[in-house]
N, C-alpha and C positions, 0 to 999 in steps of 0.2 A: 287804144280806145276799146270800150269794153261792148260785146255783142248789142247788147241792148240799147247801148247809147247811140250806137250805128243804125240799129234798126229805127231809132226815133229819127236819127237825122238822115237817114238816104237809104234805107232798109226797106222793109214790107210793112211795118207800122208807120212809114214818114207821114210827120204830124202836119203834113196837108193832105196828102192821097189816102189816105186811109179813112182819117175821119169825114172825108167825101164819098168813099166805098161805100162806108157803114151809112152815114145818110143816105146814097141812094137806096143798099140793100132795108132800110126803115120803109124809105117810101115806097118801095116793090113788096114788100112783107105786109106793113100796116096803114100803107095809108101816109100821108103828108104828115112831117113832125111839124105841127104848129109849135107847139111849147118851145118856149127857146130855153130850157133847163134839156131839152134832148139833145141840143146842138150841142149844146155846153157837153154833156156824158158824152158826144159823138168823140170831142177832140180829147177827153180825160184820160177817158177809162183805159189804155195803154200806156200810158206817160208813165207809168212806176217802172216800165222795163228800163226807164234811164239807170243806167249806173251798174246795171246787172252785169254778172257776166258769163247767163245764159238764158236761154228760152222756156225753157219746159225742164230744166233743172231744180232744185231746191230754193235758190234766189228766183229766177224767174215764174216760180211759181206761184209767187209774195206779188206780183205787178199788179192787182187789182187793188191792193189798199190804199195805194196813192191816189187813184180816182176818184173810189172810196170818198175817203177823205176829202177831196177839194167839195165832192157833191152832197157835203156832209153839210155844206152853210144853206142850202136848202129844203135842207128836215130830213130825218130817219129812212125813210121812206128810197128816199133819191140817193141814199151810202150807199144800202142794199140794190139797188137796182144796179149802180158799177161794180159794184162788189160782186153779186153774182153773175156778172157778165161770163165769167170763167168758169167751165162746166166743172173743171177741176178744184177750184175753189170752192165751190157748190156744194160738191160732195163729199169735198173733207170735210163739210162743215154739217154736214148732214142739211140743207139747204136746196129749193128747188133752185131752178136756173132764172135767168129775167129774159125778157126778150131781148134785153141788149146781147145777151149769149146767141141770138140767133142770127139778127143781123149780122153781128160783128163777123160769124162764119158766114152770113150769106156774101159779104162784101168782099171775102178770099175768092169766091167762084166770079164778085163781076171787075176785079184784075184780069185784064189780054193777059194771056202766059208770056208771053215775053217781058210784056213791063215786072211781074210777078218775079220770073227768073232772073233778070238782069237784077233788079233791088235785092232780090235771098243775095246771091251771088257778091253785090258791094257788100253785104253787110255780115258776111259770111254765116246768117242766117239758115239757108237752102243746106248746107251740107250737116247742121243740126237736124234741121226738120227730117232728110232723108235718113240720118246712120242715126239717131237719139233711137236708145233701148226701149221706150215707152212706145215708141212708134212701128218698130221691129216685131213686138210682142203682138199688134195689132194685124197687121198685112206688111209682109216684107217685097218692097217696090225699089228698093234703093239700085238695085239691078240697071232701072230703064235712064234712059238720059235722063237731064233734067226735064226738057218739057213734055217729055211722055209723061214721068213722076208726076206732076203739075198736072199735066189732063187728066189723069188716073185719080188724083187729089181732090179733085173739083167733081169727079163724080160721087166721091164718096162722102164729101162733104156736103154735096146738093142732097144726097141720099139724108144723112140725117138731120138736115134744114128742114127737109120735106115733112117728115115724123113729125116731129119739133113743132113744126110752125102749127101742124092743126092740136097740139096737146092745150088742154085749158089748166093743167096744172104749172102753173108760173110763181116767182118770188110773188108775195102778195105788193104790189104795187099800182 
């Protein structure tokens, strides 16, 4: 079974805990998602990682169009918002980011590290996140256990949620 399709079914994206992360990380960011087309992008906007077979690779760097896509029977507007969920999709595309790009990282920092590490770990996601060259290039942490790696993650993630969350430059949605 291929990385992605683990991480939807028992990984750090499992398509219940995740898209409960990302709602709460919504309602601690913005406020209560009344709209029920959020809940809907809550549980979407990663489901393209099925079938990949990797995370932050060339394949997994395509997972947002499947979201995309399904958010697509709800107007133009609502593609783009899972579409840019991915900082990295964003920027290939020359594209700002949407706020679902924020929650979606504030929702990694509110995972307990252990439930965090044990899912990377089933889903042999964690030893990508840590050795992946794109992440090496950034700050090399691979060194500390895992849940040191993970505490150390969560701050550097908080760090640019925090930037992020007061920017008004958003996808227009």
């Amino acid at each position: 079974m291929r990385v992605g399709t683990k991480s939807i079914l028992f990984g750090v994206h499992q398509f219940i805990l995740h898209p409960f992360f990302t709602f709460l990380a919504w309602w601690k960011l913005y406020g209560f998602p009344y709209d029920p087309r959020l809940w809907v992008a809550f549980f979407v906007h990663d489901l393209g990682y099925w079938g990949k077979p990797n995370m932050d690779g060339p394949e997994g760097e395509m997972h947002p169009e499947l979201g995309a896509k399904i958010m697509s029977i709800f107007g133009r507007k609502w593609y783009g918002f899972a579409l840019y969920h991915s900082n990295f999709y964003a920027k290939r595309h020359g594209k700002l980011i949407s706020r679902l790009c924020v929650a979606d990282k504030y929702a990694i920092i509110l995972y307990p590290t252990w439930l965090y590490v044990l899912l990377g770990r089933l889903s042999g996601e964690l030893y990508e996140y840590k050795y992946h060259k794109k992440y090496k290039r950034q700050a090399n942490y691979s060194f500390l256990d895992d849940y040191a790696w993970f505490d150390v993650i969560k701050v550097l993630v908080g760090a640019w949620v925090e930037e992020k969350k007061q920017n008004e430059d958003w996808y227009d949605f």
